[in-house]
N, C-alpha and C positions, 0 to 999 in steps of 0.2 A: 431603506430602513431595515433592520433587523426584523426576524421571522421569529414570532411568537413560538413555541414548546406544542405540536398536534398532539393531544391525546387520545385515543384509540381506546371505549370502553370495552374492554374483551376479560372475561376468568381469566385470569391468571394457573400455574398449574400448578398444582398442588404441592405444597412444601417450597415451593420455591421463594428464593428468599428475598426479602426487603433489600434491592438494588435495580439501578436504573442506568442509562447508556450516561449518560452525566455523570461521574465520578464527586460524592458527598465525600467530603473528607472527614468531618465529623462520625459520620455511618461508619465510614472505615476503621475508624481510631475504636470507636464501640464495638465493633467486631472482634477487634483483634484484642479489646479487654476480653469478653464473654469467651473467646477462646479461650485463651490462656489461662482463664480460671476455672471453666469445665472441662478442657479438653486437655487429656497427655497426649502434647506434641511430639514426631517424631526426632529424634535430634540427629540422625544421621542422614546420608543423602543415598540415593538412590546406588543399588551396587557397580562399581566400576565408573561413577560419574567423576569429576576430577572435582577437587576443594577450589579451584579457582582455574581460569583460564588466562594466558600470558598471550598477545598477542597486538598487533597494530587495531584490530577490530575491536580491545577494548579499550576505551577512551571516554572524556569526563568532559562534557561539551561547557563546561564552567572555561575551562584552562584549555583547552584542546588550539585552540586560535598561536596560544603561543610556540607552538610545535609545528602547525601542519597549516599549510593555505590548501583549502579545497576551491578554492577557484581558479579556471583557466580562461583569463581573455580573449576573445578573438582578436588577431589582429587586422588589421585594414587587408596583407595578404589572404587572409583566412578568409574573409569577407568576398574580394575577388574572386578565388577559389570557388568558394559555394556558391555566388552568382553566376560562375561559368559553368558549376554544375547544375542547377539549378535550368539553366536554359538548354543544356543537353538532355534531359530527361525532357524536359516538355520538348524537345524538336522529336522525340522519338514518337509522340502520340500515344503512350499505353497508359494503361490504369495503374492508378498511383500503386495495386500490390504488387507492382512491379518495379518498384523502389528499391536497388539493391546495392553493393559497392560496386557493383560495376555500372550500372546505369546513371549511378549518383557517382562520377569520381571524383575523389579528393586525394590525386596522387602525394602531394604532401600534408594536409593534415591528419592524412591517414594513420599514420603513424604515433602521432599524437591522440589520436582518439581511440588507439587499439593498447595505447599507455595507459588509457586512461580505462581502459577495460580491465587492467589487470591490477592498477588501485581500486579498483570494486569488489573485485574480488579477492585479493593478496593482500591489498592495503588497509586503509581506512574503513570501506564500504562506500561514500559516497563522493561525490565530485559535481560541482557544481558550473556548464560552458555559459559565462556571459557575453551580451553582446550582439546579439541575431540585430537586425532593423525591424523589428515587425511591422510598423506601418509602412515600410515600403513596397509592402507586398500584399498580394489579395490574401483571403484566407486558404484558398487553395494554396498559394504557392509558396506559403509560411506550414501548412501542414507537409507542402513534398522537402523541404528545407530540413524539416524537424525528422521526419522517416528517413530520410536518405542520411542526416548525422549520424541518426538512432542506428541507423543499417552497418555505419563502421563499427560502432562499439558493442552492438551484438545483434548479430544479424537478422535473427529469429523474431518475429514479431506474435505475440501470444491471442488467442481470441477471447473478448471481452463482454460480447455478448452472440447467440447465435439464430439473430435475426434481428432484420433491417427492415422497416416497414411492412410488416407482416411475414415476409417471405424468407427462407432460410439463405443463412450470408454467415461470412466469418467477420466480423465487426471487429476490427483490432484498436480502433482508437476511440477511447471516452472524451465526454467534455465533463470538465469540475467547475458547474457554476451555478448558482443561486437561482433554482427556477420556480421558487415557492409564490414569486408574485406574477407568474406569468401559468402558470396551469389552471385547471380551473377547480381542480380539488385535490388542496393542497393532501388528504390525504393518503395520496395517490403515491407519496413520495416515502419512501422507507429505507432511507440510507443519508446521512448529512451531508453529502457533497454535495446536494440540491440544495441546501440551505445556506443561512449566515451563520448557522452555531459553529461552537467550537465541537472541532473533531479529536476526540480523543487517541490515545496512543494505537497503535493496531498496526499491522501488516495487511498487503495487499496478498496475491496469488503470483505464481509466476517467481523468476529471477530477481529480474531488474525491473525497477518503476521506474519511468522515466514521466518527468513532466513539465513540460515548456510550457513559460507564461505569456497568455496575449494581453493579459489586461490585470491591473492592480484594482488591490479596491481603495475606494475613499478615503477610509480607514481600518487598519486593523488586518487583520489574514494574515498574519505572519505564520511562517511554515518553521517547523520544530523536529528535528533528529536524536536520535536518542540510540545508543550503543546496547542492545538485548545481549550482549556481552559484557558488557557491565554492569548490568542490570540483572546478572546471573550470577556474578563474582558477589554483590552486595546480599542476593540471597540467601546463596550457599554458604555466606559468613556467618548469617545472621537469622536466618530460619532456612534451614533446609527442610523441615516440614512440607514446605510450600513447593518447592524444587521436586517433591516427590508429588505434590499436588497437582503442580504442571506436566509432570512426566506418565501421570494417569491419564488412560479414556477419560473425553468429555463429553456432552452430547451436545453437538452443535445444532440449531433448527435452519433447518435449508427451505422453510416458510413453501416446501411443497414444489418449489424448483423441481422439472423434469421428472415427478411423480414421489420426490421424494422428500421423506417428513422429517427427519433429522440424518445425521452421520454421529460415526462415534469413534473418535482419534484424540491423541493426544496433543498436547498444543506445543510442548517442549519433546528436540529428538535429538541426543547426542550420538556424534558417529565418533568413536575411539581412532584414534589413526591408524592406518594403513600402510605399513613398511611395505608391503608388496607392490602396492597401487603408486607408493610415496605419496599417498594422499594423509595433509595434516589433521589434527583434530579440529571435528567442526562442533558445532550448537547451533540449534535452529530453533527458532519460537514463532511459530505459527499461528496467527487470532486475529478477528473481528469480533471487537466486545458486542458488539449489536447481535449475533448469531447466539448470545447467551442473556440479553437483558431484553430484545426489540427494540424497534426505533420510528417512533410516527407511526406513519403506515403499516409497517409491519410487525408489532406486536410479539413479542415471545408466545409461542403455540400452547396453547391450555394442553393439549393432547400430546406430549410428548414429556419425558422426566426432568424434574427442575434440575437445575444445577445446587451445589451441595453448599454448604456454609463455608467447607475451606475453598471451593472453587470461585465463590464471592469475595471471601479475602480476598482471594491469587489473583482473580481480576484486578483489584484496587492496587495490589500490590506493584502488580508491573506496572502499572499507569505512573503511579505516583513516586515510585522509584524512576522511572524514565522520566518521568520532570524535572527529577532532581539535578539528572544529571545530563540533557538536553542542550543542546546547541541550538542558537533561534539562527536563519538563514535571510539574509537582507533578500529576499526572493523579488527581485523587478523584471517589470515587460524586458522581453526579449531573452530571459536564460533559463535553462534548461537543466533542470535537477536531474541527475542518475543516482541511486541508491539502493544498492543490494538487500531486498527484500527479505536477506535470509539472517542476516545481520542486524539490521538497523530497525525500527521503531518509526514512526512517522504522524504528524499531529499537525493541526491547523486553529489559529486564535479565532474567536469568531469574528467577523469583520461588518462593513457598513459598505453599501456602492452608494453611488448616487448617481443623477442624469451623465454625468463627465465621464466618470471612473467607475467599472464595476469588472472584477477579479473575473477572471477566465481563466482557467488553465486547459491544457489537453494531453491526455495519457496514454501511453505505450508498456504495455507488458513486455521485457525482451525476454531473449536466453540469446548467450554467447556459447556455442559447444565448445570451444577449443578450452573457456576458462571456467567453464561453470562446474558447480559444486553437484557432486550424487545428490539425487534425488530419495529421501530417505522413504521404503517401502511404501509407509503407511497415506505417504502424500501422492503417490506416483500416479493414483485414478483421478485426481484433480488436477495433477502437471499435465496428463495426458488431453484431460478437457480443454486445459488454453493450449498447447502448444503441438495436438495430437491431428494432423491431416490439416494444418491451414493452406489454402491451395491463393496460390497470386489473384487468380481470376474470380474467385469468390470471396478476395479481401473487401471487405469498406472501408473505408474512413466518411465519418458524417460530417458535414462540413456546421452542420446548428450542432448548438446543443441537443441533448433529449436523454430521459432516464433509461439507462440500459433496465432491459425486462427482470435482472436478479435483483434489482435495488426497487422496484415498482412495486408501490402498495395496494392491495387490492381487499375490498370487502372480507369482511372479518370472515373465516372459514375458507378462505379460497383462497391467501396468498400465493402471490405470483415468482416468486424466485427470491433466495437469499443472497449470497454474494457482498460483494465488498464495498 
């Protein structure tokens, strides 16, 4: 059954404004009156930003279906392939961080999945491989299946959390599944991938999100893409106020993660192109709405600066503009979503399991060096967190579920880590 809404009585901080991790459309609509009639908006956009973006990366997931197939089949050879790989990695005996293209090969659909590396990045942003068997397999040897694919299309595996039952580990793989009826306080949980709600629009950390499905739910959890390139075009048309509002310092709450009480970055970073580099122009939009509203467990921090009224719009703004214009993904057991985190948007309906059927996913932070995009300054001490010293021998992969320690709720005054 669905997971009731924890609420966490904590102050709130001061000026901080009437919004919540749940996107009120209503509230929003009221906002954006009360603006407009107190407030002289800015009507130009930031200097040097471009009026609009031209690219394969921007796209209108209404219509996008009749242009582009983002799914690639496996075929029955694909299938053999990865079971002959598959059984050469486990004949070598090592730990699964030791997953790589050469211990995983797939001399032919290598090729194929290093194509499809560069529609992540060149293309569309994301691509969707159906067709694994997962019940033919334990769950070991559907998580080395899913690393050793993950391994062709970008090599680099990010870390996700850094520690593994108490003890320091580079934790690269999460589980996304509803453990609100299986802990013992549910306030304990402070990020919705432990629940059945619906997950609003956001970015993860890292390149690429990868996430292969072991299990559907009953009902409902349909997974949602949404182009943050087109959702920049519709801004900059139509209030670039906001686009100056995104391009502003925010103050994110990191709930006390690794002794620290907030950071202060901007959520929007455009990189002008590079004739020298021949690097194109990019846009990157960067957010966890939860790091500006709280969520369950972990509460926006009384002690640190609220976020402002236009940053309240900008929130709603992009959510509900990425609705608008969102792709829904038939996501079933056995396939395996890749989506360039620097591009796309990413949302989840809220669902129902029951004793049959209950949604699991499991996740991989990549980076590919050969295709990946600059790392824009201001993000570089967080790339360096996931992707900065992972060593093979102190990878994990957790074969249960469990909340990684950024998304863990803990007693009002002591939160335990923000994150995504």
């Amino acid at each position: 059954m669905a997971t009731a809404a924890v609420q966490v009585s904590v102050p709130a901080s001061v000026g901080q404004p009437d919004i919540g991790y749940a996107p009120d459309h209503d509230k929003y609509l009221a906002r954006v009156k009360r603006r407009r009639e107190n407030e002289k908006l800015e009507s130009s956009l930031p200097p040097g930003f471009p009026q609009r973006l031209d690219s394969d990366l921007v796209w209108d997931g209404n219509t996008l279906a009749e242009t582009y197939d983002w799914n690639y089949r496996l075929t029955g050879e694909d299938i053999q392939e990865i079971e002959a790989a598959l059984r050469h990695f486990k004949s070598l005996n090592k730990p699964l961080g030791y997953i790589t293209q050469e211990t995983f090969p797939l001399p032919r659909l290598h090729h194929t999945l290093r194509s499809l590396s560069h529609e992540l990045h060149h293309g569309h942003g994301f691509k969707v491989l159906r067709g694994l068997p997962v019940t033919s397999h334990t769950r070991e040897e559907n998580i080395i299946i899913y690393a050793g694919i993950s391994s062709h299309v970008a090599p680099l595996r990010g870390r996700q959390d850094n520690q593994h039952n108490g003890q320091p580990a580079d934790v690269v793989l999460a589980h996304i599944k509803d453990l609100s009826t299986t802990v013992s306080d549910v306030s304990k949980i402070g990020a919705p991938a432990y629940t059945t709600e619906k997950q609003v629009f956001h970015t993860d950390a890292g390149d690429i999100v990868a996430l292969f499905c072991l299990g559907e739910a009953a009902q409902g959890g349909q997974s949602y893409l949404s182009s943050s390139w087109k959702v920049y075009n519709e801004l900059a048309a139509t209030r670039p106020d906001l686009i100056r509002t995104l391009a502003e310092p925010w103050v994110a709450d990191e709930f006390g993660k690794e002794g620290r009480k907030f950071s202060v970055r901007p959520l929007l970073h455009y990189q002008p192109a590079a004739s020298g580099k021949k690097e194109p122009e990019r846009l990157i939009i960067q957010y966890a709405r939860r790091t500006f509203t709280g969520y369950w467990g972990l509460p926006r921090s009384a002690d640190i600066p609220p976020i402002t009224e236009a940053q309240a719009e900008a929130l709603d703004a992009l959510h509900f503009t990425a609705e608008k214009y969102a792709v829904a993904l038939d996501f079933r057991q056995g396939d395996v979503q890749f989506v360039n985190n620097l591009s796309i948007f990413h949302s989840r309906a809220g669902f129902r399991d029951d004793g049959e059927k209950q949604r699991h996913l499991v996740r991989l932070w990549l980076r590919d060096p050969e295709n990946a995009w600059e790392t824009p300054e201001v993000l570089r001490e967080r790339w360096e967190r996931v992707y900065g010293g992972v060593s093979p021998e102190r990878e994990v992969f957790p074969l249960e579920p469990q909340i990684r320690s950024a998304s863990k709720g803990e007693s009002v005054g002591t939160q335990g880590g923000g994150g995504y």
